[in-house]
C-alpha positions as CSV (number, residue, x, y, z in Angstrom):
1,X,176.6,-69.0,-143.7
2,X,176.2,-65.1,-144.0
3,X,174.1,-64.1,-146.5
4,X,175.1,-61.3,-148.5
5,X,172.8,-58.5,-149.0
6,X,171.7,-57.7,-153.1
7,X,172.0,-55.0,-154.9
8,X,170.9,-53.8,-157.9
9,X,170.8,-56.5,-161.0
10,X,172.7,-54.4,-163.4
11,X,174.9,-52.4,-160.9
12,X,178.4,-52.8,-161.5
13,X,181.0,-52.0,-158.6
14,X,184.1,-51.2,-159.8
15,X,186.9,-53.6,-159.0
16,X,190.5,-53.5,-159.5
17,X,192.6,-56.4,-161.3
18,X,194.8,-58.7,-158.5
19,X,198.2,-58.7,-158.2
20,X,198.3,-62.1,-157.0
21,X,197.1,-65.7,-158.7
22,X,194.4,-67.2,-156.9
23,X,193.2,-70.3,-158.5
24,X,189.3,-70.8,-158.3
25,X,187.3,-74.6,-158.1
26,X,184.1,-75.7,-158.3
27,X,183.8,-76.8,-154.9
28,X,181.3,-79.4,-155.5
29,X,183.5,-81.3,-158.0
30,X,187.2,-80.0,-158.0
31,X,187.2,-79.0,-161.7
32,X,189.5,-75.7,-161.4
33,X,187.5,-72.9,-163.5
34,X,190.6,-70.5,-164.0
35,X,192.2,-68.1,-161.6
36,X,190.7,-64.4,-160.3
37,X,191.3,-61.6,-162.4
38,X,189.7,-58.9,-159.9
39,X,187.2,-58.6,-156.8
40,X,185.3,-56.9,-154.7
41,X,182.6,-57.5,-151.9
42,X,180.1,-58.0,-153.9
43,X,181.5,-59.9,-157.0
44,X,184.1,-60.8,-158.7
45,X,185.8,-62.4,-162.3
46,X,187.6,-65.5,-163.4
47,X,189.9,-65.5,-166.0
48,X,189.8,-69.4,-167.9
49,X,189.5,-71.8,-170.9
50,X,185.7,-72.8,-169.1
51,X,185.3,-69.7,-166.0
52,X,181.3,-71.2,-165.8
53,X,180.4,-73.6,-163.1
54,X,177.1,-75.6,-163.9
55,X,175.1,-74.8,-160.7
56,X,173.5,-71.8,-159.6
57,X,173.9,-70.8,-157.1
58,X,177.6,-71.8,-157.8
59,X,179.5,-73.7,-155.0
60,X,183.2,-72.3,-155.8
61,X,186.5,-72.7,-153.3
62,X,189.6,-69.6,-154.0
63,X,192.5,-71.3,-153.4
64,X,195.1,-69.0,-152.0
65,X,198.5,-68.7,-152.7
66,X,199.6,-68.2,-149.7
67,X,197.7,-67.9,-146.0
68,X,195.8,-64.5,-145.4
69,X,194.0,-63.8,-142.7
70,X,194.4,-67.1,-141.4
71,X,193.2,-69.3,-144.1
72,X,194.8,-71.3,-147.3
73,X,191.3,-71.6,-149.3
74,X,188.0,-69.8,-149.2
75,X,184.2,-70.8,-150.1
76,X,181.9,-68.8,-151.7
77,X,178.3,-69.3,-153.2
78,X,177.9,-66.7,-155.9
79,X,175.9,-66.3,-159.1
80,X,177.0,-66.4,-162.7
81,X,176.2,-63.0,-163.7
82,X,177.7,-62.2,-167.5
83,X,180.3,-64.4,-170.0
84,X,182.6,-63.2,-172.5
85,X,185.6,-64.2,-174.7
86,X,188.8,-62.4,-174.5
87,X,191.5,-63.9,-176.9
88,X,192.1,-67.6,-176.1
89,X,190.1,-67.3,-172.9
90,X,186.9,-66.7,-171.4
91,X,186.1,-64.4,-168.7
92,X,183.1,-65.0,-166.1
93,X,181.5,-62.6,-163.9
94,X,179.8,-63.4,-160.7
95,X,178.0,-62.0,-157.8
96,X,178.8,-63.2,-154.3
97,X,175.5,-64.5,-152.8
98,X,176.8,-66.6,-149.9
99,X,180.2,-66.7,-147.4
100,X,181.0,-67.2,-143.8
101,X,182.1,-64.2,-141.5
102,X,185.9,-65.6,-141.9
103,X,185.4,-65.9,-145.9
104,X,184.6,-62.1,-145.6
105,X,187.8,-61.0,-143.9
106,X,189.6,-62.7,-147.0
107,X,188.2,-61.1,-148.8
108,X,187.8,-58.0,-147.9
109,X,191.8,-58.3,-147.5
110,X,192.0,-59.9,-151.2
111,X,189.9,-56.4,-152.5
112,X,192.3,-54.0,-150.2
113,X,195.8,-55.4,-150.2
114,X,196.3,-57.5,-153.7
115,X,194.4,-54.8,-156.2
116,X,195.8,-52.5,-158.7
């Protein structure tokens, strides 16, 4: 797994909402979380009724909508980072910690191609 590099604690990059709905899981246990409401390389938000995942770091799978850059779903490690309510949902911010070299091209085509 390639580890990703870390940056400063309270350093926000800024990252545009998604156009498209990618559904987000804990990995470890299936329970869906909510769905991505933006991303970037180094983080990203989930938009649910309970975004948090119980370990840390958290074991979560996207699962995409359609196939991008040769892949349906994609594991990350990442660590819950701030929580919030907004109207009837809660929102959950993570940093990405942990993903393979293939993970990284979806993403990195998630950030470029499906943002605002």
């Amino acid at each position: 797994m390639h580890q990703r590099p870390q940056q400063g604690s309270h350093q926000r990059q800024h990252r545009d909402h998604l156009k498209i709905n990618v559904r987000v899981q804990d990995a470890t246990s299936g329970r869906n979380l909510g769905h991505l409401v933006d991303i970037s390389m180094r983080g990203f938000c989930i938009s649910g009724v309970e975004p948090v995942c119980g370990d840390s770091p958290a074991h979560l799978r996207f699962i995409l909508p359609w196939t991008l850059a040769g892949r349906r779903e994609v594991a990350v490690d990442a660590v819950l980072r701030w929580e919030r309510s907004v109207s009837q949902r809660r929102h959950a911010g993570y940093q990405i910690r942990h993903c393979d070299k293939s993970a990284e091209a979806v993403l990195d085509a998630l950030a470029a191609r499906f943002s605002a």
